[in-house]
C-alpha positions in Angstrom: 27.4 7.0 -11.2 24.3 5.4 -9.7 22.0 7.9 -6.7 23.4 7.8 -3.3 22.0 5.8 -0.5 20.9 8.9 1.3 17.9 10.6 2.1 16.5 12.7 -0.4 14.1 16.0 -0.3 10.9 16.3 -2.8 10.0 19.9 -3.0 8.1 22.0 -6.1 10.8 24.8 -7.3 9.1 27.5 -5.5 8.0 25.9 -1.9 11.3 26.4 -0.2 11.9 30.2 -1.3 10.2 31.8 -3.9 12.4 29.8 -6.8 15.6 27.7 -7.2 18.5 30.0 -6.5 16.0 30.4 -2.5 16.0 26.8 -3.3 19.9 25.9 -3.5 20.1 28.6 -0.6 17.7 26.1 1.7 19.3 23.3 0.8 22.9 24.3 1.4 21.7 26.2 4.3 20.5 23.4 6.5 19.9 20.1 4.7 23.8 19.9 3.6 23.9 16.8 5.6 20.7 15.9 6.4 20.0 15.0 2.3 22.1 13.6 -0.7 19.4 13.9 -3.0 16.9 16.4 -4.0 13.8 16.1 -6.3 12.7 18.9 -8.0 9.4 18.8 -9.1 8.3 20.0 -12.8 9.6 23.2 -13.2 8.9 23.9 -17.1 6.8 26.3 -18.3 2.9 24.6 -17.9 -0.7 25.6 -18.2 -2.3 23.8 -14.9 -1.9 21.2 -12.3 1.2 22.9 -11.0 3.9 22.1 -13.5 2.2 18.6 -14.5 1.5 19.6 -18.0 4.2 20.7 -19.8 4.3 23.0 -22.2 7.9 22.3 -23.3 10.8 20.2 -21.7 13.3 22.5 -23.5 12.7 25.2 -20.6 12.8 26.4 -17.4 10.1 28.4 -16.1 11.6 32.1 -15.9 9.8 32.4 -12.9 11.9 29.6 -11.1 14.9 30.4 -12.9 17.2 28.9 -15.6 18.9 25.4 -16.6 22.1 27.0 -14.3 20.3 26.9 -11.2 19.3 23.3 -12.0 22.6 22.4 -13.2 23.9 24.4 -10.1 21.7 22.4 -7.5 22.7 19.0 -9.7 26.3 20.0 -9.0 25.7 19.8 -4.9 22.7 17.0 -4.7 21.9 14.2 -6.4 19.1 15.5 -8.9 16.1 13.7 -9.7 13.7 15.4 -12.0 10.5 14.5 -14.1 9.7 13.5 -17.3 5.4 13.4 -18.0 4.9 10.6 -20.2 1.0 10.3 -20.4 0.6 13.8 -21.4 1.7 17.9 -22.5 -0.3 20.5 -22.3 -3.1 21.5 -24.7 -1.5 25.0 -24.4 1.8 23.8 -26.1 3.2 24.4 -29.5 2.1 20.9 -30.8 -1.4 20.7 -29.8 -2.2 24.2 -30.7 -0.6 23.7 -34.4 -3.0 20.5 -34.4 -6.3 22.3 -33.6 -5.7 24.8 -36.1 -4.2 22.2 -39.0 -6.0 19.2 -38.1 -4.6 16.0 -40.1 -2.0 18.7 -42.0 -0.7 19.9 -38.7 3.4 18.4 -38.6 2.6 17.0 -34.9 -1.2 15.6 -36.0 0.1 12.2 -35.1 1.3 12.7 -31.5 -2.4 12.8 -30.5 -4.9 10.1 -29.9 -7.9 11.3 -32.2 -10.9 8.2 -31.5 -10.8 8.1 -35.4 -7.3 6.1 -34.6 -9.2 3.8 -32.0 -12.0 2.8 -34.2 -13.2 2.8 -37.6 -16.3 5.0 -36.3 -14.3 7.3 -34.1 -16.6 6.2 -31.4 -15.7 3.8 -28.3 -18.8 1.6 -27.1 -20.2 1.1 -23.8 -18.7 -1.8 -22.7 -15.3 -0.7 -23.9 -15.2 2.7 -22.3 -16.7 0.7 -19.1 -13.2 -1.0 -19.5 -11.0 1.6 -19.1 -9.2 2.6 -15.3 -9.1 6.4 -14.9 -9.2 8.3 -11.9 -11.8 10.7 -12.1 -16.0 10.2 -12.6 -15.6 11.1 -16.6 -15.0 10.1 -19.9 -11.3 9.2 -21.1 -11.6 11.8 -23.8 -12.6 15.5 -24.8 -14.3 17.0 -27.7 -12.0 19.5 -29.9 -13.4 22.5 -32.1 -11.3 23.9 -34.8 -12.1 27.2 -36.7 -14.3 26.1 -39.4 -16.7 24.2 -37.0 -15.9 20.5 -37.1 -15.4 18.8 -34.0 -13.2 15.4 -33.0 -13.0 13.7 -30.0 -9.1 13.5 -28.4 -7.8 11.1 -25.6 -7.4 12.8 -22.7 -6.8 10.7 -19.4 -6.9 13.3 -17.1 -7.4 16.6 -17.1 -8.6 18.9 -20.2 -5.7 20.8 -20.8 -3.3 17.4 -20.2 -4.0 15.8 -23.7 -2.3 12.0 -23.8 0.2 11.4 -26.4 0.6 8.7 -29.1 3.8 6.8 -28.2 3.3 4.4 -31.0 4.0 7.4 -33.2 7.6 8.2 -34.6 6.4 12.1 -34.5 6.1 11.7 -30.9 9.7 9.6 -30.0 11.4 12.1 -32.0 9.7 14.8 -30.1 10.8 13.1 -26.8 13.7 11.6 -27.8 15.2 15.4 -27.8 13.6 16.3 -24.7 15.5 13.0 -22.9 18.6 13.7 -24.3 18.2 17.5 -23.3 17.0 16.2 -19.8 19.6 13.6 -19.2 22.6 15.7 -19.9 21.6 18.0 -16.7 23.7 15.2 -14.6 20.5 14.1 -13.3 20.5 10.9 -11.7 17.1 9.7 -11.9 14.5 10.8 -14.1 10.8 9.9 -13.1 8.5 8.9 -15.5 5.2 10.4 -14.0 1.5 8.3 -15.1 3.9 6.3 -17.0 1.1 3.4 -16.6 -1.3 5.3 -18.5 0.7 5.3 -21.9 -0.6 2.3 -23.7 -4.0 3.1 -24.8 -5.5 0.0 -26.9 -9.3 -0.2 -27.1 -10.7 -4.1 -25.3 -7.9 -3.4 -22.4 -8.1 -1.1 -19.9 -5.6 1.0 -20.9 -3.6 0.5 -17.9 -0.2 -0.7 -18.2 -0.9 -3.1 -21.0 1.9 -5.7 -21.4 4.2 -5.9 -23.4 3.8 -2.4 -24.6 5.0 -1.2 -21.4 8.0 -2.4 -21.0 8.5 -1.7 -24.8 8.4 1.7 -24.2 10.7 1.7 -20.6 13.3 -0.6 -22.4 12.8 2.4 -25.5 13.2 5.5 -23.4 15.9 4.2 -20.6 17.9 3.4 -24.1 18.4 7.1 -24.0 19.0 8.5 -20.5 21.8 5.6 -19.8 24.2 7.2 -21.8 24.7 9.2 -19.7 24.4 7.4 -16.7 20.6 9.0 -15.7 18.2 5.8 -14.7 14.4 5.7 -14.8 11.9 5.7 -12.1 8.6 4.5 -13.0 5.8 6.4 -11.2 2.7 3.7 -11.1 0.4 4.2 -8.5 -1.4 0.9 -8.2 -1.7 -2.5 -6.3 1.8 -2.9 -4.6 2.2 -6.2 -7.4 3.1 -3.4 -10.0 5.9 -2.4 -8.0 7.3 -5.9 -7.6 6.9 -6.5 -11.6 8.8 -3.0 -12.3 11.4 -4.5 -9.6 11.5 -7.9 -11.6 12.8 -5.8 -14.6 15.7 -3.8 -13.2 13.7 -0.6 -13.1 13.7 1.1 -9.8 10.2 0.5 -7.8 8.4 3.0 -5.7 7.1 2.2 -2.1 3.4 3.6 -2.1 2.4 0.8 -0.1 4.3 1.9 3.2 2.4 5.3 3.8 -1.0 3.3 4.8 0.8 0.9 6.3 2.7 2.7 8.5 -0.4 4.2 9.8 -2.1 1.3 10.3 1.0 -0.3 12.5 1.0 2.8 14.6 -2.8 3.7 14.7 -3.5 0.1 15.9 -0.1 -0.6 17.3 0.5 -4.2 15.5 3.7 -5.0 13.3 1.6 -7.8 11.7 1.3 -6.2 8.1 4.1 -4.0 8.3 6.2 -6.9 8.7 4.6 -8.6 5.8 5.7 -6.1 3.6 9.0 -5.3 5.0 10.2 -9.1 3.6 8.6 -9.2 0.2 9.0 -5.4 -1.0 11.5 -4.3 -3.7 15.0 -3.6 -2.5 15.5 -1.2 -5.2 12.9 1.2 -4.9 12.4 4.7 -3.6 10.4 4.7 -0.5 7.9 7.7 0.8 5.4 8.6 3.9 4.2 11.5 1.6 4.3 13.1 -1.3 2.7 16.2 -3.5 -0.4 14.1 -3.9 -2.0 12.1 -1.0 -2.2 9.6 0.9 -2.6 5.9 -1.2 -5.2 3.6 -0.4 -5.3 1.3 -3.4 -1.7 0.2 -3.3 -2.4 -2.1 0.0 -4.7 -3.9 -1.3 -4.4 -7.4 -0.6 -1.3 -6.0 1.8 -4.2 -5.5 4.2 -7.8 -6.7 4.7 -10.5 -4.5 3.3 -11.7 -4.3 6.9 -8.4 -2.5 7.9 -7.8 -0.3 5.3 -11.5 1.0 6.0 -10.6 1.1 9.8 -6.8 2.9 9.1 -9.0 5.4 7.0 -11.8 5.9 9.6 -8.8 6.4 12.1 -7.2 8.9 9.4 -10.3 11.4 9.1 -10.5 10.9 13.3 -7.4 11.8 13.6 -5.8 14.2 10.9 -6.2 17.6 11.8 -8.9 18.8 10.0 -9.3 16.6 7.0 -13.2 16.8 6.6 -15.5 14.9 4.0 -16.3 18.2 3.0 -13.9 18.6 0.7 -15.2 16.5 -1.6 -18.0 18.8 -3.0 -18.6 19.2 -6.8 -16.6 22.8 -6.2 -13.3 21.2 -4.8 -11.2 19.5 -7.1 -8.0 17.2 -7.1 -10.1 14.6 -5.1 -9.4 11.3 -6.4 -11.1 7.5 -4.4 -7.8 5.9 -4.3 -5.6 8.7 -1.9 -6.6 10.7 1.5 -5.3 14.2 1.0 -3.2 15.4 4.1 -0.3 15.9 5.4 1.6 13.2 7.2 2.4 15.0 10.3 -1.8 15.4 10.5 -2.4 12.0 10.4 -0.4 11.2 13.2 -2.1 14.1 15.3 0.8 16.4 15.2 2.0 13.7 17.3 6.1 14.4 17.6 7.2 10.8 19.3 4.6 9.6 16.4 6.0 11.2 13.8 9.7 10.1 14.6 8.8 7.0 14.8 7.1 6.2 11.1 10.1 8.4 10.1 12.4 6.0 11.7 10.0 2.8 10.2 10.8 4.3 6.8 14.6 5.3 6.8 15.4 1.6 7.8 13.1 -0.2 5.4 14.6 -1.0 2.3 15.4 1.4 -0.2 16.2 5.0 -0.2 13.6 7.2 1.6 12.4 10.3 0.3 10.9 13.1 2.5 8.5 15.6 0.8 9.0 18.9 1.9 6.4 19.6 4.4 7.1 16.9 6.4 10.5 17.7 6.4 9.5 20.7 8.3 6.7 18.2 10.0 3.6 20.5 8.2 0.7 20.7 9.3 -2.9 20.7 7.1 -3.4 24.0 5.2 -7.0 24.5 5.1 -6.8 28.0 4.4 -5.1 27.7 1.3 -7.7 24.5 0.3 -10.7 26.2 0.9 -9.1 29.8 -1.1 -8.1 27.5 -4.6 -11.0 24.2 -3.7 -8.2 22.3 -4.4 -8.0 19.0 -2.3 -4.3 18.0 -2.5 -3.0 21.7 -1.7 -4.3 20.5 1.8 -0.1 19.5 1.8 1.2 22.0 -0.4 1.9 25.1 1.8 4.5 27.2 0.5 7.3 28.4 2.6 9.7 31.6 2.5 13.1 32.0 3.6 11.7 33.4 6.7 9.3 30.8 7.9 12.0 28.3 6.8 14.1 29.8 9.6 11.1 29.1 12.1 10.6 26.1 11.2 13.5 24.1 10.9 14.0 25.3 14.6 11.5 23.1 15.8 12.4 20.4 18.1 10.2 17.7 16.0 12.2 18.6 12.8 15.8 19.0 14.1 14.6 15.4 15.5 14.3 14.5 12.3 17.3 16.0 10.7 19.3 14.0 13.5 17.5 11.0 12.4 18.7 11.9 8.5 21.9 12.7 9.5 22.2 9.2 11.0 20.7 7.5 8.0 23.3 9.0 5.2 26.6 8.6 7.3 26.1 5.3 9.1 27.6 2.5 6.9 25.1 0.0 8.0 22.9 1.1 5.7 24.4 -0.5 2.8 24.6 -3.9 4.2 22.0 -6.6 5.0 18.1 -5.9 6.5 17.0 -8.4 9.0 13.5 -8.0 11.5 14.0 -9.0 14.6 11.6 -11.3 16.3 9.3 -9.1 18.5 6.1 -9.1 20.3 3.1 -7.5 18.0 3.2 -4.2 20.1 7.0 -3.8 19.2 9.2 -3.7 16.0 12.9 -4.1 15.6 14.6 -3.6 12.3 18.2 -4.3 12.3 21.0 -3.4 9.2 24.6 -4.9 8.9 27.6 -4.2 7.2 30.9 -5.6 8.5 31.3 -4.8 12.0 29.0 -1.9 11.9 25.3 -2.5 12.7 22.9 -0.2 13.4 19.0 -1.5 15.3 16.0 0.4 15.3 13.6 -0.1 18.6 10.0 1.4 18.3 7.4 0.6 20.8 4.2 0.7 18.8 2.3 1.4 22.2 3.9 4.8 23.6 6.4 5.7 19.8 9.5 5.8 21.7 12.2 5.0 19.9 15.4 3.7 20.2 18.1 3.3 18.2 21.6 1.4 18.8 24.8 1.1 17.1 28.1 0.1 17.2 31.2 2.8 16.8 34.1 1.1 16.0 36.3 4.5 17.1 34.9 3.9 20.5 35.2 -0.2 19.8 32.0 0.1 22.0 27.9 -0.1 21.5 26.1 3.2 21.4 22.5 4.1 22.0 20.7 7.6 21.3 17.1 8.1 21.9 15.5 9.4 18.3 
């Protein structure tokens, strides 16, 4: 069965409650209709960047729980779940057996040793100069075993994330177990997180490299749609990548529409929005925010360089404290291509604001996903940045059962769960999108299915929203002010 066309919830195991039984308590508790979907981001047993780098796939992290509260949560929600394909942890089993065997360690090929890149095991100049990475260092990282001898490893992002060979048979036979163990959890979608950075060939940039990538998609999808589980590419890039993924069947992810939103309501013109909104994927998974930040680089060319510059200006004027200052040697997570916050912050805790980029979203193409704190419309957590000095947990604040209670009370967010309600049960959703002529200040997004049709009215001056539909137990129009 493919994922629903319903609103679905990203959320870390341990962000709504303390772990997933508090989870599936949340989730049943007030977001029964609001979502059909949830996300659950990692929740294995990892060694940093908060469950992105595995240590196994064959486990749950005791501190969340077990594969029955996954399977439990699976069994209510459509599941989505994640799959890291650049990397595992240096921590793990496979990496450890390598530093201490070297070329005799059993698992010696599912790493990327520069002796495999080169005859020298060196990378010039103008090759490393080549590759795309998102931080200010080398690709790589220098290895010491026990008797002294050194080797340098691929390592894209972090230290303790080393990248793995997928040209290797040790590796697909690693990973071909974890898909089949992750597949068979009746999830629906598994995403295949910094998928782009999996073809590693020295001359290129080593950034989804064609054909190889599509190689290695058609090669792990061969497993998951057995048992009916797709894949969801996770490429954060210029919107084109998107489109390509798109081309191929895959489902696409929207990163383009976070900035753009912002721009349409910051300087209240549909101009680019509208743009977008004709040529983006129709399958693809749409999102405001996420647990990272805010992308810059996927507009490119969707808006001038002048505007993106002006939207960020206006996002640093008006987020709730999001300061240059956190991009200091000390704080880390910072990357050039995203503006850590929270989406409620960047629309100045604005409520009429806020509805209305939600509304923007849940009737654009695709099926939206709402990240957790904006679900309960979260503000910036500068205490708990300034107590790790790590940028992105800026939109990361955990909440317990308690201050879930609180929260969800508040008028902004039962706005939103109103909104949500109205997206998963109005047919009109899985018909035709059409936008309305308008005047630049204005936007109007209409869907159609049959007699049931449901328009979206959002002045871009003042937010007000509007939205209309027909009820055809009524046989009349209806109207309800989001």
């Amino acid at each position: 069965m493919t994922i629903q066309n319903k609103v679905q919830l990203i959320t870390y195991p341990d962000s709504l409650g303390h772990n997933l039984p508090e989870l599936h308590y949340v989730l049943r508790k007030y977001l029964k209709e609001a979502i059909g979907g949830v996300h659950i981001l990692p929740f294995y047993p990892s060694s940093a960047d908060r469950g992105f780098t595995p240590l196994t796939y064959d486990k749950v992290d005791p501190n969340f729980g077990t594969w029955e509260d996954i399977e439990k949560i699976g069994n209510d929600f459509d599941l989505i779940i994640d799959l890291i394909v650049n990397h595992i942890s240096k921590q793990s089993v496979f990496f450890q057996d390598y530093i201490e065997n070297g070329d005799g360690s059993e698992y010696a090929d599912m790493f990327i040793s520069l002796k495999k890149l080169s005859p020298d095991g060196e990378i010039s100049k103008e090759d490393l100069a080549k590759v795309y990475t998102r931080k200010s260092r080398n690709p790589f990282t220098v290895i010491e075993r026990a008797d002294g001898s050194k080797e340098k490893i691929w390592c894209t992002f972090d230290y303790q994330q080393i990248d793995l060979d997928w040209l290797s048979s040790k590796t697909r036979e690693i990973f071909r177990k974890f898909l089949l163990r992750l597949s068979r959890t009746n999830a629906k979608l598994i995403r295949m997180d910094a998928f782009a950075y999996t073809t590693i060939k020295i001359g290129t940039n080593c950034f989804f490299v064609e054909p190889d990538v599509w190689k290695l998609l058609e090669w792990l999808s061969g497993f998951t749609t057995a048992f009916d589980t797709e894949i969801l590419p996770e490429v954060h890039e210029h919107y084109s990548y998107q489109l390509r993924i798109a081309e191929k069947g895959y489902w696409a992810y929207d990163f383009a529409l976070p900035l753009l939103v912002l721009h349409t309501l910051y300087h209240h013109n549909n101009k680019r929005l509208i743009n977008w909104l004709n040529i983006c994927p129709r399958k693809q998974i749409t999102t405001l925010d996420t647990h990272d930040g805010i992308g810059v680089v996927d507009v490119a060319g969707l808006m001038s360089e002048e505007e993106i510059d002006r939207t960020i200006k206006g996002l640093y004027e008006k987020g709730s404290n999001v300061k240059r200052i956190y991009s200091g040697p000390e704080y880390q997570n910072l990357d050039i291509y995203q503006v850590n916050c929270t989406y409620f912050s960047a629309l100045e805790c604005n409520e009429n604001s806020y509805i209305a980029a939600r509304t923007i979203q849940f009737f654009a193409p695709g099926i939206p996903q709402v990240y957790y704190v904006g679900l309960l419309a979260g503000e910036n957590d500068i205490k708990l940045v300034e107590q790790t000095c790590l940028g992105r947990n800026i939109n990361r604040h955990n909440y317990d059962l308690d201050a879930i209670n609180m929260e969800i009370q508040k008028p902004v967010v039962q706005r939103l769960l109103k909104l949500m309600k109205f997206r998963n049960t109005y047919p009109a959703f899985n018909g035709s999108f059409k936008i309305e002529d308008s005047p630049e200040n204005q936007l109007i997004l209409t869907w159609t299915e049959n007699q049931s049709k449901a328009k979206a009215f959002i002045n871009l001056d003042n937010y007000n929203t509007k939205i209309t539909y027909y009820d055809p137990e009524k046989d009349s129009d209806c109207e309800f002010i989001v």
